[in-house]
C-alpha positions in Angstrom: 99.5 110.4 111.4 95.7 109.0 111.5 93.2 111.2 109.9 89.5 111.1 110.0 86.9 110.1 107.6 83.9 112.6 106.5 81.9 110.5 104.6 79.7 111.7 101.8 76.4 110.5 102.7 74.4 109.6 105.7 73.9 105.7 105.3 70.4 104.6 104.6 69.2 101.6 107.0 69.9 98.6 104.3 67.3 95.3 104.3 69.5 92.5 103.1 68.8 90.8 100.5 66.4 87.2 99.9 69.8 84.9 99.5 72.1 87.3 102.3 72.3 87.4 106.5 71.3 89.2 108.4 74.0 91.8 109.7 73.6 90.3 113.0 73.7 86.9 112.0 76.2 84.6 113.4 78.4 83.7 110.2 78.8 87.7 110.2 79.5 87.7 114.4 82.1 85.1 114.0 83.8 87.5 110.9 84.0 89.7 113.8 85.0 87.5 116.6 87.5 86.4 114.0 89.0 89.8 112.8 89.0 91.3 116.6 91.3 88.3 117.4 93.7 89.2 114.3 93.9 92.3 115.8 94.9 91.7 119.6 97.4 88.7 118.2 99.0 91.6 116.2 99.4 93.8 119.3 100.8 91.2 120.9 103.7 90.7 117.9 104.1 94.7 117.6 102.3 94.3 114.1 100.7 97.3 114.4 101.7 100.8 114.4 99.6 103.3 117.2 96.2 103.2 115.7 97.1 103.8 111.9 97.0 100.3 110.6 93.7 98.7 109.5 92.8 95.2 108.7 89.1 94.6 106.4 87.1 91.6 105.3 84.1 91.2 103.1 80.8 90.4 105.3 79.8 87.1 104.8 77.4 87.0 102.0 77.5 90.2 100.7 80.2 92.2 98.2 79.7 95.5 98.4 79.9 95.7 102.4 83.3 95.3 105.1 84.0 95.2 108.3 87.0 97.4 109.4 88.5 98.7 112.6 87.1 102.4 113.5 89.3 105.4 113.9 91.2 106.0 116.9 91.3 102.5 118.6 94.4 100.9 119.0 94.6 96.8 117.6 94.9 95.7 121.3 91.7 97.7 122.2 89.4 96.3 119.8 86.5 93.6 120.0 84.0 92.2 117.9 81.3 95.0 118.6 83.6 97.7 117.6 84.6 96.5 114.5 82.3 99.1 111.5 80.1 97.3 108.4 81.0 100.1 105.9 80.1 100.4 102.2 82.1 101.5 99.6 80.7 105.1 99.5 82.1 105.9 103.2 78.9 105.4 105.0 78.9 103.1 108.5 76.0 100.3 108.3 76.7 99.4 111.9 78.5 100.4 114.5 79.5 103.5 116.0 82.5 105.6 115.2 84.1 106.0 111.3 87.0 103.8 109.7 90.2 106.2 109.6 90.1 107.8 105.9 93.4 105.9 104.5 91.5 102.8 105.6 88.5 103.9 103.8 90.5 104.9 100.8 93.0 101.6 100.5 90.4 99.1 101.6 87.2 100.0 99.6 88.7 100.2 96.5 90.7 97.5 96.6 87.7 95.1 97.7 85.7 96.5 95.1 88.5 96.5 92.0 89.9 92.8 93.4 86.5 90.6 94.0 89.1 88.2 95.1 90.2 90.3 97.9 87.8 89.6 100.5 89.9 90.1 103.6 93.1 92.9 103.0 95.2 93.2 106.1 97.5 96.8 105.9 100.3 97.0 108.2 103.9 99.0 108.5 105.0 96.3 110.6 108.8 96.8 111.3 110.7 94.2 109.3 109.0 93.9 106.2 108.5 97.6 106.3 112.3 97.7 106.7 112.9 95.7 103.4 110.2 98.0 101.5 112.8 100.9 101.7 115.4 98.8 100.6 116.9 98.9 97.0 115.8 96.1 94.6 113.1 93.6 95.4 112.6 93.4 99.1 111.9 89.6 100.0 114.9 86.9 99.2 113.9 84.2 99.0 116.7 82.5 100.8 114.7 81.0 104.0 111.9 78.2 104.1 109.6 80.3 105.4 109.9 83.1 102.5 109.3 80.6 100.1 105.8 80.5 101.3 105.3 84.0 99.1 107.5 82.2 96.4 105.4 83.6 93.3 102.7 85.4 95.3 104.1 88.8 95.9 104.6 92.7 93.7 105.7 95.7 94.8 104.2 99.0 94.6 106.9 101.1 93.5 105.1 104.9 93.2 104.4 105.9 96.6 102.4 109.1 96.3 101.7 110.1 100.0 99.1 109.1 102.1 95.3 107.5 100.3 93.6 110.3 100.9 91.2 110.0 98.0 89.5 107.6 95.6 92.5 107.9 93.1 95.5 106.9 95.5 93.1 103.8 96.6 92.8 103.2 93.1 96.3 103.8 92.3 97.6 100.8 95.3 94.4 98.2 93.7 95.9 98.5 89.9 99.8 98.0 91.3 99.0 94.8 93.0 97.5 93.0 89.7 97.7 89.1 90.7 99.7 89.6 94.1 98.4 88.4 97.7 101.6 90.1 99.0 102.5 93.7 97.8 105.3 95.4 99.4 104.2 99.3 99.4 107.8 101.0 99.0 108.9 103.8 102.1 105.1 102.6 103.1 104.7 98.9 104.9 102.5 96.1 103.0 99.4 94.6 102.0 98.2 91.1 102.1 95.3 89.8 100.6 93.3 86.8 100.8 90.1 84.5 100.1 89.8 84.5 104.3 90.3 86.0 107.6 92.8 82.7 108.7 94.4 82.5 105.7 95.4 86.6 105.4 96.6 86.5 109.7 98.6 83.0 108.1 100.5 85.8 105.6 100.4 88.1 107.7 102.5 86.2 110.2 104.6 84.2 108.1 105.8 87.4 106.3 107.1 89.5 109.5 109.0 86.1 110.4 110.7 85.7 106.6 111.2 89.3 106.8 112.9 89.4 110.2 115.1 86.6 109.8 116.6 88.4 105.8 117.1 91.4 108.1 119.3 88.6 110.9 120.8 87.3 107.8 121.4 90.8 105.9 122.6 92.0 109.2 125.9 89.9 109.3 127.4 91.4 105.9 127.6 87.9 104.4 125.5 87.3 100.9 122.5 85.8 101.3 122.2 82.8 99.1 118.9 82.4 97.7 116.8 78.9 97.3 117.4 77.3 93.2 114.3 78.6 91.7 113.0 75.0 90.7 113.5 74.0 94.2 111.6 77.3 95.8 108.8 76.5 93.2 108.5 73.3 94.2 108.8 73.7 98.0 106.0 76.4 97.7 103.6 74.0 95.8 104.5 71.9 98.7 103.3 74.7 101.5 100.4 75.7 99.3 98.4 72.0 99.2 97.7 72.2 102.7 97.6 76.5 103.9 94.1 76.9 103.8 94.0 74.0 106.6 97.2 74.7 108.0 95.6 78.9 108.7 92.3 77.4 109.8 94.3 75.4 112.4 96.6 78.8 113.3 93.1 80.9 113.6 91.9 78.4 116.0 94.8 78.3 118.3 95.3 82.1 118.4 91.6 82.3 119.5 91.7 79.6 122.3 94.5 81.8 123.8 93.1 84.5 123.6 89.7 82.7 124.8 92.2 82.3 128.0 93.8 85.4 128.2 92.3 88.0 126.5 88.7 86.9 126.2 87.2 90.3 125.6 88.1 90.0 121.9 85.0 88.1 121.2 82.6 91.0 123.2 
């Protein structure tokens, strides 16, 4: 299902700029420690599908670069030295290896269309995949826990095969307008967020809403969605503190891994 990247160019060696790090400095290490650790806690939660999914974020201080697992590693496999620094023309700054191409295709455009996007996490994980081929909107919000997304989410409707070119990436950027959630129909989703804690935080939270509609859907009663003034309000309530609250969720799912799994940071 993977396919390979043939990029257009070879990459130039590229000095960063007066105000930006170094590629090997250690705001950009941690971005990496970070990411490889979203990745093994994803494994561990069956997030991922074989080695087709692919999770991206900005590099600190920089727009136009992103670090992105390479082809043909699965999330359990991965540390911070073999995540790729790609730019948005295909061409691997550092690192060895190439993204996969859909990762390429989804991921660079979308960073460079959505400024705001600087970490986009792409997964057909099973329940909230599930929904996405459902009829009608695919997330009730009828739990707490969905009402996290209250607001927050779209749904690409046209699915048009797999991003193998500019134009499908392009395509999947202009369907998600304002969204950090977008449910990519018979496909899986996207979130998008400001950082690395706060897109695992959706990430998370979403499979769990999802799963537990599917418990709920699963007994053949109605589910009863939350009053809409009450699920506005409750997600204004969840909202004041999520940047904190993912921050804190980051940190513990790197001090177990620190004791089980510390290769994620290598």
């Amino acid at each position: 299902m993977a396919h390979s990247l043939t990029p257009g160019s070879t990459a130039p060696f590229r000095e960063p700029g007066p105000n930006q790090p170094a590629l090997d400095a250690d705001a950009v290490w941690e971005a990496r420690a970070d990411l490889a650790a979203c990745f093994r806690m994803a494994a561990r939660h069956g997030l991922e599908e074989g080695i087709c999914n692919h999770f991206s974020a900005l590099v600190p201080g920089y727009d136009d670069l992103f670090i992105v697992n390479p082809y043909g590693w699965a999330f359990r496999e991965l540390t911070a030295s073999k995540l790729l620094i790609c730019d948005f023309h295909g061409n691997v700054v550092a690192g060895e290896g190439q993204p996969e191409a859909t990762a390429f295709y989804i991921h660079a455009r979308i960073h460079k269309a959505l400024p705001r996007a600087r970490v986009a996490f792409h997964t057909h994980m099973p329940y909230a995949t599930a929904l996405s081929m459902t009829e009608g909107e695919p997330l009730i919000f009828a739990g707490q826990t969905s009402l996290k997304f209250y607001g927050r989410t779209a749904v690409d409707h046209d699915y048009n095969g797999l991003a193998l070119d500019e134009s499908e990436g392009d395509r999947i950027a202009g369907a998600i307008g304002d969204a950090d959630i977008v449910f990519m129909k018979h496909h899986g989703v996207m979130v998008l967020a400001p950082t690395i804690a706060e897109a695992w935080d959706d990430l998370y939270y979403l499979e769990r809403a999802c799963e537990v509609q599917a418990l709920a859907l699963s007994t053949g009663r109605k589910v009863l969605p939350v009053a809409p003034a009450i699920a506005e309000a409750a997600y204004r309530q969840m909202r004041e503190g999520d940047a904190e609250s993912a921050r804190l969720h980051l940190a513990s799912i790197r001090r177990t891994l620190d004791l089980e799994e510390p290769a994620y940071r290598s």
